[in-house]
N, C-alpha and C positions, 0 to 999 in steps of 0.2 A: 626478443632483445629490445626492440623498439616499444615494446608495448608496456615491459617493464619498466624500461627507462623513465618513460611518460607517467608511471604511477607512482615510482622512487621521485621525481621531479614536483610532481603535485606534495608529498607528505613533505618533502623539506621546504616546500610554498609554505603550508600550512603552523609549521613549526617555526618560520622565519614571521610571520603574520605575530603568531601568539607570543614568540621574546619582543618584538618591537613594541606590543600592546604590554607586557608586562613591564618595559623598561617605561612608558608613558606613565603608567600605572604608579611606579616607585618615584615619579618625579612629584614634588608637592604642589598641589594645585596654584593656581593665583591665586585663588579668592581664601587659602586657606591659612593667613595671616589671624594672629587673634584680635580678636574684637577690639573696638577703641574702650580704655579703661579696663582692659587684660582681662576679661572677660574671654573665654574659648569661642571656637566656634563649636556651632552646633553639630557632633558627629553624625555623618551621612547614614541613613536607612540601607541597612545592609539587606540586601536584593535574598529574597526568597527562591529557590530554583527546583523545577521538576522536570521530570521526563517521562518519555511512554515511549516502547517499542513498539513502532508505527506496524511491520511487520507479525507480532504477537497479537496486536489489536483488529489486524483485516484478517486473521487466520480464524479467530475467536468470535466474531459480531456474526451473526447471525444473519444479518438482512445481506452483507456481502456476500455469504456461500449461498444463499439463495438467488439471488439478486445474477450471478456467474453460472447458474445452476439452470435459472430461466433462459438466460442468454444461449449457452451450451444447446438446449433442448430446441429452440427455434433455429442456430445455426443448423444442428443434423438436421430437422423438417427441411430447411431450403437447398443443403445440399442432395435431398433425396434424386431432384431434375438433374443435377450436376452428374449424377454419379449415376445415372442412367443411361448421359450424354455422352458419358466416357465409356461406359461400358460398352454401348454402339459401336462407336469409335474401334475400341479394341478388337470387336467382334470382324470388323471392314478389313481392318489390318492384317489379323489374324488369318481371313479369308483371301486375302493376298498376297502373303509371304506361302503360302502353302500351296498358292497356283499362281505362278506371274502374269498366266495367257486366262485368268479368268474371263467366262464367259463377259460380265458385268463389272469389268476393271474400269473402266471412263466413270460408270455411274457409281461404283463405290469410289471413286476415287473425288469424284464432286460433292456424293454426299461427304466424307472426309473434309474436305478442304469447309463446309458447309460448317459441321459437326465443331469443328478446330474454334470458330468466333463464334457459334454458339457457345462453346464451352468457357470461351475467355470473356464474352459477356457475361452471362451465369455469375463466373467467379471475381469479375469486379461487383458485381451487384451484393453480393452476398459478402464481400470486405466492406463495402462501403456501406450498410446495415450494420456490420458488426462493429466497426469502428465509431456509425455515429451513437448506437446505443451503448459502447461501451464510456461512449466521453460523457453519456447521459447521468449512465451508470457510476461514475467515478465523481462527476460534478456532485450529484447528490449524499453519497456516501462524505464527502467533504465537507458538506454544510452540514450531514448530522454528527461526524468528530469533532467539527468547529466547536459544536452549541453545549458538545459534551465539556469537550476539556476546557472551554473559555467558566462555562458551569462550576465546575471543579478548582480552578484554579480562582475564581471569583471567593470561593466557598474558606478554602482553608488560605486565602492572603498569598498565592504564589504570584510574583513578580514578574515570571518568568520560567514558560513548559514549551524543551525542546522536545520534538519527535525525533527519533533516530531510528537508522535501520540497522537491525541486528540480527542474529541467529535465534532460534523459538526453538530448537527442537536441539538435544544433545550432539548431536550428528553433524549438525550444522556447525554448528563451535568450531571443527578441523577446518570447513569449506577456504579451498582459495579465494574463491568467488565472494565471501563474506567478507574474510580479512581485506581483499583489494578494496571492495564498498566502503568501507569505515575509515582507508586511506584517500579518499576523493573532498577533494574539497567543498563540492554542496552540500557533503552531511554533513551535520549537526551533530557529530559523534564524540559522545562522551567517553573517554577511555575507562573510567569507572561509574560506577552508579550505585549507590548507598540502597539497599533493600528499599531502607522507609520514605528513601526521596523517588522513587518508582513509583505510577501512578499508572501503569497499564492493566493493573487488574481492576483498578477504578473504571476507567475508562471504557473497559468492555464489558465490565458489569454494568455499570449506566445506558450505554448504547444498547444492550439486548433487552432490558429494564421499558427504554423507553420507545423504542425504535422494531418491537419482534416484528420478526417474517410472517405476512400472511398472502394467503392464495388469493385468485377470484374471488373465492367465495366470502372471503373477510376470517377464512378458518387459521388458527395458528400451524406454522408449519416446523416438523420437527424435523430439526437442519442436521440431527443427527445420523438421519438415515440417507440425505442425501452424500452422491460421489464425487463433488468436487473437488474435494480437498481428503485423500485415502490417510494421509498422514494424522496421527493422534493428535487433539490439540496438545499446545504447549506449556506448561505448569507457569502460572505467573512467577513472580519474584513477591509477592505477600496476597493474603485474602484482602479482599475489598467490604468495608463494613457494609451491615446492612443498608437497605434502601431506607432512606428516610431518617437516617442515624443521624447523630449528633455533628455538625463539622468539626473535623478532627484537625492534628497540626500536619506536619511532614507526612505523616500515613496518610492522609488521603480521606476526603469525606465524600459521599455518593451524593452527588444535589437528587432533588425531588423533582419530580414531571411538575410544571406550574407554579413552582416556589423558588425565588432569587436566590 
């Protein structure tokens, strides 16, 4: 009830935000008097706009499923000691509950007590690993959607490209969890989105273009076979022209690696 409340209270925030900005909007500016000697003013440059589903776009990029993929493989490596420690543990317990008067009850009872902040060191050490390589991992991945969509938007004259998070996968469309996200007021959420004013097949065609997964070895990696993500990618909303193509209008032009 309460939780609801709190998410019905943000959508009529958001709604009350966009009539006060509309009612500003219908009032005529100052400066919009005509010119001395009835001359017009000059009509304002009507703002170009796109979007990407920010969600569509880290499902699809290549260097994230790997990049989550690596991380995954070294988390299991570290938890190997973890799950050794507890298995001990269990083993002490177990030999415990099964004889109260065990011979060696003091001494499994201290290695226990021993084993307990072994195991809770362990497992701060292996959050605070994952966490700061995940903020590494997230920093990074940001600066290469930056350089993409600032590219893109550079290219075809957009004005202005919100990300928004949305549903990728048919299934997702029903989700509670989707529709409440889209009623929050830090997104950016479009209620509609014209096909040709969508730029997330852009976007992730350019990122894998210029940005592939590669191992150690400097070898390409084929993110298809990895299990990060079991779910099928997501059909964009339009192809993305080729790389190197002509910049195009609303649909979206692919920038080139080393060319403005």
């Amino acid at each position: 009830m309460n939780r609801t409340f709190m998410c019905l209270s943000a959508a009529l925030g958001i709604a009350g935000v966009v009539y006060l900005t509309g009612l500003s909007h219908a009032q005529p500016p100052a400066g919009g008097a005509p010119a001395p000697g009835g001359a017009p003013a000059a009509p304002a440059t009507r703002p170009t706009v796109a979007v990407f589903n920010m969600a569509g776009v880290m499902r699809d990029f290549g260097q994230a499923k790997y990049q989550v993929h690596l991380l995954n493989q070294r988390k299991n490596e570290m938890s190997k000691a973890l799950l050794a420690l507890r298995a001990e543990y269990l083993g002490h317990q177990k030999d415990l509950q099964i004889n109260a008067n065990h011979p060696e009850k003091d001494a499994k009872q201290q290695r226990m007590l021993a084993l307990t902040r072994s195991i809770e060191d362990e497992d701060r050490k292996i959050n605070k690993m994952l966490n700061d390589d995940a903020s590494k991992i997230i920093s990074d991945l940001y600066d290469r959607i930056k350089t993409v969509v600032d590219k893109t938007a550079e290219m075809n004259g957009y004005h202005v490209v919100f990300a928004y998070p949305d549903a990728v996968t048919p299934e997702e469309q029903n989700s509670a969890y989707i529709k409440e996200l889209k009623l929050k007021p830090p997104a950016a959420q479009p209620f509609y989105v014209a096909p040709h004013a969508d730029i997330t097949g852009v976007v992730v065609k350019t990122l894998n273009a210029w940005y592939p997964p590669v191992d150690g070895q400097g070898k390409p990696v084929d993110v298809s076979k990895l299990t990060v993500d079991p779910a099928a990618p997501a059909p964009t909303t339009g192809g993305a022209p080729p790389v190197g193509g002509a910049p195009a209008g609303p649909g979206g032009g692919v920038p080139v690696p080393g060319k403005p």
